[in-house]
C-alpha positions in Angstrom: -14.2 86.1 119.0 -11.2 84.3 117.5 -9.9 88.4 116.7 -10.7 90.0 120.2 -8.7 87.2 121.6 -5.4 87.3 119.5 -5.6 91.3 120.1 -5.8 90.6 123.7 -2.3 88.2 123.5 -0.8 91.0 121.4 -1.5 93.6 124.2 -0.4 91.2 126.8 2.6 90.5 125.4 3.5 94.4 124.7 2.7 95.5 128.0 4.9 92.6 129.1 8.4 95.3 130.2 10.1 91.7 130.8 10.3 90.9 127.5 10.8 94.2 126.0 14.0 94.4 127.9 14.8 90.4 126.6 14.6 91.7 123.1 16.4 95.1 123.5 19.5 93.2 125.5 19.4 90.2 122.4 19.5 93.9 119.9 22.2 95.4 121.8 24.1 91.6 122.0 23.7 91.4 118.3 25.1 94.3 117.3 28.1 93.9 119.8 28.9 90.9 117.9 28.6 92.5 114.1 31.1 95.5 115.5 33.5 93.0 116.8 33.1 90.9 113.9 33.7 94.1 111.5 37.0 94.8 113.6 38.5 91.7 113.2 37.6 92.3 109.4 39.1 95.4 109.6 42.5 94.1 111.7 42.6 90.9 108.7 42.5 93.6 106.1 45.4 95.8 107.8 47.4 92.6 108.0 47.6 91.4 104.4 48.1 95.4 103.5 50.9 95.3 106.3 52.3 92.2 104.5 51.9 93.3 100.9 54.1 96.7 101.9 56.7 94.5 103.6 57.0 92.5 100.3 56.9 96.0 98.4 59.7 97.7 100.5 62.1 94.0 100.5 62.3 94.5 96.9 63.1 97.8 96.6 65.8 97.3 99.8 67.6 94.2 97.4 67.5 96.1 94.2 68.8 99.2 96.2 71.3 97.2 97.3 72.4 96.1 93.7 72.3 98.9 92.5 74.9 100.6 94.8 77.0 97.3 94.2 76.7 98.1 90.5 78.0 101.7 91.4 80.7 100.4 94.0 82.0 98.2 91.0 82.1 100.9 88.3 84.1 103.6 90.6 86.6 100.7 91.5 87.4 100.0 87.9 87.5 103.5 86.9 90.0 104.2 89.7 92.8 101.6 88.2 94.5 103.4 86.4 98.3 102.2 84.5 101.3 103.8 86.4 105.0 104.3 84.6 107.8 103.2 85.7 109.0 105.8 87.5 105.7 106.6 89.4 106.0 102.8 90.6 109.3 102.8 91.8 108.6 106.4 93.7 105.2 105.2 95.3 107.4 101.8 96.3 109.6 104.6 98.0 107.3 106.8 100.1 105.7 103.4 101.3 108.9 102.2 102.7 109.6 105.8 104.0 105.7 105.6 105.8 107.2 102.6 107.8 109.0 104.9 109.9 111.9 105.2 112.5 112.3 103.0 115.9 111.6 105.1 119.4 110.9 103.6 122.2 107.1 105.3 123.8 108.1 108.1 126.4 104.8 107.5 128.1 101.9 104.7 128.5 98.7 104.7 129.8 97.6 104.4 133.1 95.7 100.5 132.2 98.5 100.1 130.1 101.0 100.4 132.8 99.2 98.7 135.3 98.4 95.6 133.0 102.5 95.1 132.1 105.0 97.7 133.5 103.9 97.3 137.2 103.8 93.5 136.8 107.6 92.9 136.6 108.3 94.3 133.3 111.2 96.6 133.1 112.9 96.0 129.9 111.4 96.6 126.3 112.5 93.2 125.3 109.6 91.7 128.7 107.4 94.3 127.3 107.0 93.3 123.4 106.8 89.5 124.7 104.0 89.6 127.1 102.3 92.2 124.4 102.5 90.3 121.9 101.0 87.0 123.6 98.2 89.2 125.1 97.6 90.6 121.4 97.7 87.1 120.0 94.6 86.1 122.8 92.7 88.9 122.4 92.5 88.8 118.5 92.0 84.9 118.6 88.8 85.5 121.2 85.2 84.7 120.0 82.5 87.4 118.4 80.2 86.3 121.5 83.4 87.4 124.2 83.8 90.8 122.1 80.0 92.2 122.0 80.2 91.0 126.3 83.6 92.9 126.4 83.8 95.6 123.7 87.1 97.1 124.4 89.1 94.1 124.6 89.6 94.4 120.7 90.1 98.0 121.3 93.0 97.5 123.4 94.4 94.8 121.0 95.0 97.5 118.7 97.1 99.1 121.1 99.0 96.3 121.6 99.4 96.0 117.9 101.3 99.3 117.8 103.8 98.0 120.4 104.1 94.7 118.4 104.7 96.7 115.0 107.4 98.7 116.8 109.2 95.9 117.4 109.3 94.2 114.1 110.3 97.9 112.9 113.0 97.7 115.3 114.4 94.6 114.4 114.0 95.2 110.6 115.2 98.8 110.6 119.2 98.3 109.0 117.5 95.9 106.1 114.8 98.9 106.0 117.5 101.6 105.6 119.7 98.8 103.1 116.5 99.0 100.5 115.8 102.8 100.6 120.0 103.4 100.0 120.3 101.0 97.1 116.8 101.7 95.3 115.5 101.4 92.6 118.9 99.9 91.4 118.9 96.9 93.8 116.2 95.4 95.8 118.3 94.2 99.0 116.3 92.9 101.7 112.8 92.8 99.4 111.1 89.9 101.4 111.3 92.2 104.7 110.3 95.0 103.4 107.1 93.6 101.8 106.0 91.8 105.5 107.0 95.5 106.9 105.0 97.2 104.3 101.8 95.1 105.0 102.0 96.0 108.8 102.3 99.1 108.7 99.2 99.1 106.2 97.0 97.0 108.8 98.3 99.5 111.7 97.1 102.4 109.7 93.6 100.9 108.6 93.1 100.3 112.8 93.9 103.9 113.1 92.1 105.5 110.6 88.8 103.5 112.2 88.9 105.7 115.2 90.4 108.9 113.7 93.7 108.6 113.4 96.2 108.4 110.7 100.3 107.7 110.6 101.5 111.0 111.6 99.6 110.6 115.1 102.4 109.7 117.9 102.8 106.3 119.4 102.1 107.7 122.8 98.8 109.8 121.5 97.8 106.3 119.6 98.0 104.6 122.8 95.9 106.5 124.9 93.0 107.0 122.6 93.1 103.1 122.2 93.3 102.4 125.6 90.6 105.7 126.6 88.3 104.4 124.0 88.3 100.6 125.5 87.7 101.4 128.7 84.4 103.6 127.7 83.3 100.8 125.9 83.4 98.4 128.9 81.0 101.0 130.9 78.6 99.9 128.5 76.0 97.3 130.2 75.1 93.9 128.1 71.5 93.6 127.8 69.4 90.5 126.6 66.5 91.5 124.1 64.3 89.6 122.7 64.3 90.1 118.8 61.8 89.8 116.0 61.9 87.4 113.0 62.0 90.4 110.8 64.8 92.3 112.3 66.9 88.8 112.3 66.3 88.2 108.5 66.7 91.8 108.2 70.5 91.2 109.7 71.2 88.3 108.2 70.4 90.1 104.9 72.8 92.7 105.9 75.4 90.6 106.9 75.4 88.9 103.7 75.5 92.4 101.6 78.3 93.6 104.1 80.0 90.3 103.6 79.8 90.7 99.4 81.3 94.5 99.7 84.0 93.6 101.6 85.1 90.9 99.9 85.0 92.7 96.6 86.9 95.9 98.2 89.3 93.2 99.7 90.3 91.2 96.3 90.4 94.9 94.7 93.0 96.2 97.3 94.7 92.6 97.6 95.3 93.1 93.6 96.5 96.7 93.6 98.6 95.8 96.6 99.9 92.9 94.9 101.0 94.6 92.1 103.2 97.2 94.7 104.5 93.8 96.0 105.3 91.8 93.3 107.0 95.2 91.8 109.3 95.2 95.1 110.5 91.5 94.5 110.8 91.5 90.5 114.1 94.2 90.7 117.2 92.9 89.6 
C-alpha cells in the first residue's frame, strides 16, 4: 500500500509543469551565476597578467634608459680631444669672427611692427629698450603661462636677436680691437667672452627651429614671429590623465633632467676652456 502511494506522489509531483519550470529557472539561475563568477575569474586573472607586464616593460624602459646614458657618456669622452696651440688660438678667431657685423633690420614683421614701431617708437635706441624689457617679461613668465600661451617664448626669441644686436653694436670697436691685435694681445678679453656666449645662446635658439648663423636678421624674425603666432591658434584643453602616464612623465622628466645636465657641465667645460684661453694671453 505504502509503495502504490509514494508512486502516486512521484507522479503527482512530475506532472506538476509548475514546478518543473521552478527547477529549470533555479538551473538556468545557477549557471548564470557560475558564468559570471568564471568571468570575474577570468578579468582577476587578466589583471595581475596586466600588472606583471607593466612591471616587465618598467624595467626594461629604466635599464634602456641607462644604457643609452652609458652610450651618451662614452661618445662625450671620446669626442675631447687635446688641441695645439695654434688650433686654439685659430678656433678663438673664427668664434669672434661668428659674432658678426652691426646692421640695423631693413624690415620687421607685421606683429612685430605693430607691438613697437606703431606704438611711438621711431628710433633704434626706443626700439632695443622696450625689446629688451618685453624680452626680460616674457623669459621671466611661468611654465603654466607658456603651455596657455605657446608662442610668447617664441617671440622672445625674436626679441633676443634685436637685444644681441645691440650689445654687438655697442661692443663692435673693442670686437674689431681683439681680432687686430690677436693672438699677440688679448685687448678687450672680458667683452669678447660676454659677446661670445650670446652669440652661442642666439644660435642654439636658432638651430631649434631650423636655422643657423648665416640666416638674416630679417628672415630670423619672421620665422620667429610666423611660428608664434601658429602656436597661439592652438586651443588649451583640460584632460584628465592617468596615474601611469603621470609617473611615466615624471620618469621622463627626471631622465631628460640627468641628460641635460651632463650635456650642460660637458659644453660648460669645453667652453670654459675656449674662455679661460681668451683671458690667460699676455
Amino acid at each position: 500500500m505504502n509503495f502504490f502511494f509514494r508512486i502516486l506522489i512521484l507522479l503527482y509531483f512530475l506532472s506538476n509543469p509548475l514546478w518543473a519550470e521552478d527547477t529549470l529557472s533555479k538551473q538556468k539561475e545557477l549557471e548564470t551565476k557560475i558564468k559570471l563568477l568564471e568571468k570575474e575569474l577570468e578579468i582577476e586573472k587578466l589583471k595581475k597578467e596586466l600588472a606583471e607586464q607593466k612591471k616587465v616593460n618598467k624595467k626594461k624602459e629604466i635599464s634602456s634608459t641607462e644604457k643609452s646614458k652609458e652610450k651618451d657618456i662614452a661618445s662625450s669622452k671620446k669626442s675631447i680631444v687635446p688641441k695645439t696651440k695654434n688650433q686654439l688660438e685659430q678656433e678663438i678667431l673664427d668664434q669672434v669672427k661668428l659674432l658678426g657685423k652691426f646692421k640695423e633690420p631693413i624690415r620687421y614683421p607685421p606683429g612685430f611692427e605693430e607691438m613697437f614701431l606703431k606704438k611711438g617708437c621711431k628710433s633704434w635706441y626706443c626700439l632695443t629698450k622696450r625689446a629688451a624689457k618685453k624680452m626680460s617679461k616674457i623669459f621671466k613668465r611661468s611654465e603654466k603661462y607658456n603651455l596657455r600661451y605657446p608662442g610668447n617664448q617664441i617671440r622672445g626669441m625674436a626679441l633676443y636677436e634685436i637685444f644681441y644686436l645691440n650689445t654687438l653694436k655697442k661692443n663692435e670697436k673693442k670686437i674689431n680691437e681683439f681680432i687686430e691685435n690677436w693672438p699677440e694681445e688679448n685687448k678687450n678679453a672680458k667683452q669678447v667672452i660676454n659677446m661670445v656666449r650670446l652669440n652661442k645662446s642666439r644660435e642654439k635658439m636658432r638651430n631649434a627651429l631650423g636655422m643657423d648663423l648665416n640666416t638674416s636678421v630679417e628672415d630670423a624674425l619672421e620665422i620667429y614671429w610666423i611660428m608664434g603666432d601658429f602656436l597661439d591658434l592652438g586651443v588649451v584643453k583640460k584632460q584628465k590623465i592617468s596615474k601611469d602616464l603621470k609617473s611615466r612623465k615624471k620618469f621622463l622628466s627626471e631622465y631628460k633632467s640627468t641628460i641635460l645636465k651632463f650635456n650642460s657641465e660637458f659644453k660648460k667645460n669645453k667652453d670654459k676652456l675656449l674662455y679661460d684661453s681668451i683671458e690667460r694671453k699676455d
